[in-house]
C-alpha positions, 0 to 999 in steps of 0.5 A, a space after each residue: 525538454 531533452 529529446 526522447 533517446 529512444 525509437 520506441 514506445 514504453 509499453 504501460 500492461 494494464 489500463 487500470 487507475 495506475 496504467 492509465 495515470 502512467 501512460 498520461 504522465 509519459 504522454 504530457 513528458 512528450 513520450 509515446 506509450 502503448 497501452 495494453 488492455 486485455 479487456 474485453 477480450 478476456 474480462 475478470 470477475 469483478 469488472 462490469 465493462 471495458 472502460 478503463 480506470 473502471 472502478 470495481 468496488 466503492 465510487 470514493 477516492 476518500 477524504 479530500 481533506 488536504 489540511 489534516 488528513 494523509 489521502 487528502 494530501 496525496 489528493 493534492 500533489 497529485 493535482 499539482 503533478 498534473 494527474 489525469 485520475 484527479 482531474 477526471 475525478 473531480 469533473 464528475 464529482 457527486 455530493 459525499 461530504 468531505 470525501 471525493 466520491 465520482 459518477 462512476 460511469 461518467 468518471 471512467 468514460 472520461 479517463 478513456 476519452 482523454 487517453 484516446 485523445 491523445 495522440 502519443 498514447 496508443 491502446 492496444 486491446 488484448 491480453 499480454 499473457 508472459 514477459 519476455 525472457 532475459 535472452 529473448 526480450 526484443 528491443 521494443 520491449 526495452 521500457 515497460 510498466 506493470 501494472 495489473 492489479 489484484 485481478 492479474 491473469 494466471 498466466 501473467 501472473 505465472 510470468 511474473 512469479 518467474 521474474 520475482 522468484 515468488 511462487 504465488 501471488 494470488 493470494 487471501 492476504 488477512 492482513 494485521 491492524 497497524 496502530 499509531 505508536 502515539 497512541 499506545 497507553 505505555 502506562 499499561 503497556 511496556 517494550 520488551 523483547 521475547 527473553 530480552 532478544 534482541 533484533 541486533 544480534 549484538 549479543 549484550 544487547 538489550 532487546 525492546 523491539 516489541 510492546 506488549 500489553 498484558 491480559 489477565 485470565 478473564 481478559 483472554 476469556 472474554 477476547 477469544 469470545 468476542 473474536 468467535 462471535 464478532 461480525 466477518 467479513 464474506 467470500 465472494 463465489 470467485 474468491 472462495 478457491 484462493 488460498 490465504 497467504 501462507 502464515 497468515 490465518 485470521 485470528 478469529 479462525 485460530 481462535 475458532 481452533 481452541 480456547 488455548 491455541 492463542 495463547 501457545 501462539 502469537 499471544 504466548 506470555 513466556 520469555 516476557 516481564 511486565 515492567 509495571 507489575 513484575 511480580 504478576 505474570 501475564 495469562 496472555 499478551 498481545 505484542 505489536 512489532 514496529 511497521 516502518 522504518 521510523 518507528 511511528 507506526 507498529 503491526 499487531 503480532 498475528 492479529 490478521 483478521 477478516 472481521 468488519 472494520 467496526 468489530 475491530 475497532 470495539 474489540 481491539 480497543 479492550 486490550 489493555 494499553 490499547 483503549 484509546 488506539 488510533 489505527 493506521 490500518 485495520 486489518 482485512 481479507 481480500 484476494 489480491 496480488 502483490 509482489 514483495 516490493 520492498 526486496 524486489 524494487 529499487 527507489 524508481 519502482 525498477 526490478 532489481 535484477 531487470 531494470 527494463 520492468 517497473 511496477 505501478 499500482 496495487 501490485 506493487 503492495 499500495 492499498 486503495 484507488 488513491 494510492 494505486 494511481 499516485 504509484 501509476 503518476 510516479 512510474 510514468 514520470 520515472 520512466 519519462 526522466 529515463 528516456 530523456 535520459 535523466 534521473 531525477 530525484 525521488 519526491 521527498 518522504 515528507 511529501 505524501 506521494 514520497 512517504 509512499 514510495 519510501 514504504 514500499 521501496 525500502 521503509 517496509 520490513 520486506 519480512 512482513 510487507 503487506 499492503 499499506 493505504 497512505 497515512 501520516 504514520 509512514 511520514 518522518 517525524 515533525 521536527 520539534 513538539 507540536 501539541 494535539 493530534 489535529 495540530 500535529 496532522 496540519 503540520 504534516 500536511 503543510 510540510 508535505 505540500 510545501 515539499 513537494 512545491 519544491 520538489 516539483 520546481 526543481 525537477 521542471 528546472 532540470 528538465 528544462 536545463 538539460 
């Protein structure tokens, strides 16, 4: 292994799922890490301790299913990548079916024993309130990794608003359903753009950026009804002053506003032509815009909603085209904090314009435990490779975490980013047709798991060889 060039520590804010895995994988390279917890000198709203990694909502990590199911997956490369969350996780596992649910107590207390055993991690207790300036950075804040969470400081916070140029990140994100192309009835549904524009901005182009299922008068009716009256989901008292993110009132709220509001809205029928009835002109239509870059996955147009998961499902699934729908997110509301990082990041989890940051975790707009950690894992070992002064390769979009990196970094519409948990829908396309969805999810998993074996040989034999 190549001698760490650098005299000082990497700095890890955040001793959350992401910090705490960053601050290990840094470790077990050989670097030495300070890890800065502001807890219990300054608590949040929605932890109960000062145990790091402490899991503030469910005692689930979700299905453990690595043969068909994406999470299952993600499961997986991380046990292979040496990670300390999966590895405390399943030493306290508790019965949950197929899912890897934790004693939360147990589990926590396990991740702090292990970062305070080991020797080349140092935990700092107390709140890092601002980022150094570009003028005024000290040497020994030359490699740091933020990774906050949904519960960032205000003060924090404000820092990094001023490093990104955002001017919020604390938010209500009501953010849309995403749909799996696949599963889209396209006898009823058809691709067109508004007036036929196209995104290219090729004037005699064609545009079909968008698929759009048409509802008649009655289906509208009976779809603004079903919103107004549908199951939501509630604030909690110390969510109840954040705003919502700007553009992005739930649907059932504009509902709520008028019966025709939707429909000189997000479900506007004009400029459009169904392509199966063409003589017929939709009362209403529902679009759905491409989510990735590789077009398996599509967002529901102003479909931001805070009803309950169940809810949706039943009333989403009466739009016509969308009857049998597979989601790859259903829509949600929640206060969290994010950053942009599709525009802000590169392919390391680097800031653009201050390389010295990284992001990890949720703030970098990955949803769940899961994911949180799998972020923390690859910003640890990036900065690690930095320090040896070596640059190796991302892991590979076939795999889950690298599906999950190319999202945020790159493979997300910076336009509409919104927080996204792993799915086989952010991962390339099979090569060849592979018949049936179940079929199709374990190819996907066995390509992931023998990508990453690959990947993981070839990094270990550069490190080894430089």
């Amino acid at each position: 292994m190549k001698k760490d060039t650098s005299p000082f520590p990497v700095r890890v804010i955040g001793g959350g799922l992401a910090g705490s895995e960053a601050a290990w994988q840094l470790a077990r390279a050989g670097i030495p890490v300070i890890l800065h917890e502001m807890r219990p000198d300054r608590p949040t709203q929605a932890h109960q301790t000062s145990s790091l990694a402490e899991l503030v909502c469910s005692n689930s990590l979700r299905s453990d299913d690595a043969t068909s199911n994406a999470v299952g997956v993600l499961h997986e490369e991380m046990r292979r990548c040496g990670s300390l969350i999966l590895s405390c996780a399943d030493a306290n596992r508790v019965p949950a079916g197929g899912a890897l649910a934790v004693d939360r107590e147990g589990y926590a207390e396990m991740v702090e024993a292990r970062i305070n055993a080991e020797p080349l991690i140092t935990l700092e207790r107390g709140e890092i309130d601002a980022l150094p300036k570009p003028d005024a950075a000290p040497d020994n804040w030359d490699s740091v990794i933020i990774a906050t969470g949904p519960l960032t400081s205000p003060e924090l916070a404000a820092s990094i608003c001023e490093l990104t140029g955002e001017d919020n990140l604390a938010f209500f994100d009501a953010i849309s359903p995403i749909i799996h192309r696949d599963s889209i009835d396209m006898s009823k549904a058809w691709m067109q753009s508004r007036y036929d524009k196209a995104s290219t901005g090729v004037v005699d182009s064609v545009g079909k950026d968008y698929i759009n299922c048409p509802l008649d008068q009655a289906q509208y009716a009976a779809l603004i009804e079903a919103l107004i009256t549908g199951e939501k989901t509630e604030f909690r008292e110390w969510e109840r002053d954040t705003p919502y993110f700007e553009g992005c009132l739930p649907i059932e709220v504009m509902a709520e506003r008028g019966p025709q509001t939707l429909r000189f809205g997000p479900m506007k029928p004009v400029g459009l032509t169904n392509e199966h009835s063409p003589d017929i002109k939709a009362y209403a239509v529902v679009q759905l815009r491409q989510d990735n870059a590789l077009g398996t996955i599509f967002n529901m147009v102003g479909f931001q909603t805070k009803l309950k998961h169940g809810e949706q499902i039943r009333i989403l699934r009466t739009i016509p085209g969308l009857e049998k729908a597979e989601f790859a997110r259903l829509g949600g509301l929640h206060r969290n904090t994010f950053i942009n990082s599709p525009k802000q990041l590169d392919a390391r989890l680097r800031h653009k314009l201050r390389p010295q940051f990284r992001f990890a975790g949720q703030i970098t707009g990955v949803e769940g435990y899961v994911e949180s950690a799998a972020i923390g894992l690859l910003a640890g070992r990036f900065a690690a490779q930095e320090r040896m002064d070596r640059e190796l390769p991302p892991p590979p979009p076939e795999t889950a975490l690298g599906a999950l990196l190319s999202h945020i970094t790159g493979g997300a519409d910076a336009d509409t980013f919104q927080p996204m948990n792993v799915n086989f829908g952010l991962f390339p396309p099979l090569e060849g047709r592979v018949k049936g969805k179940r079929n199709r999810k374990i190819a996907h998993a066995e390509r992931a798991l023998a990508a990453l074996d690959r990947w993981l040989a070839e990094t270990e034999q550069r490190v080894d060889s430089a």
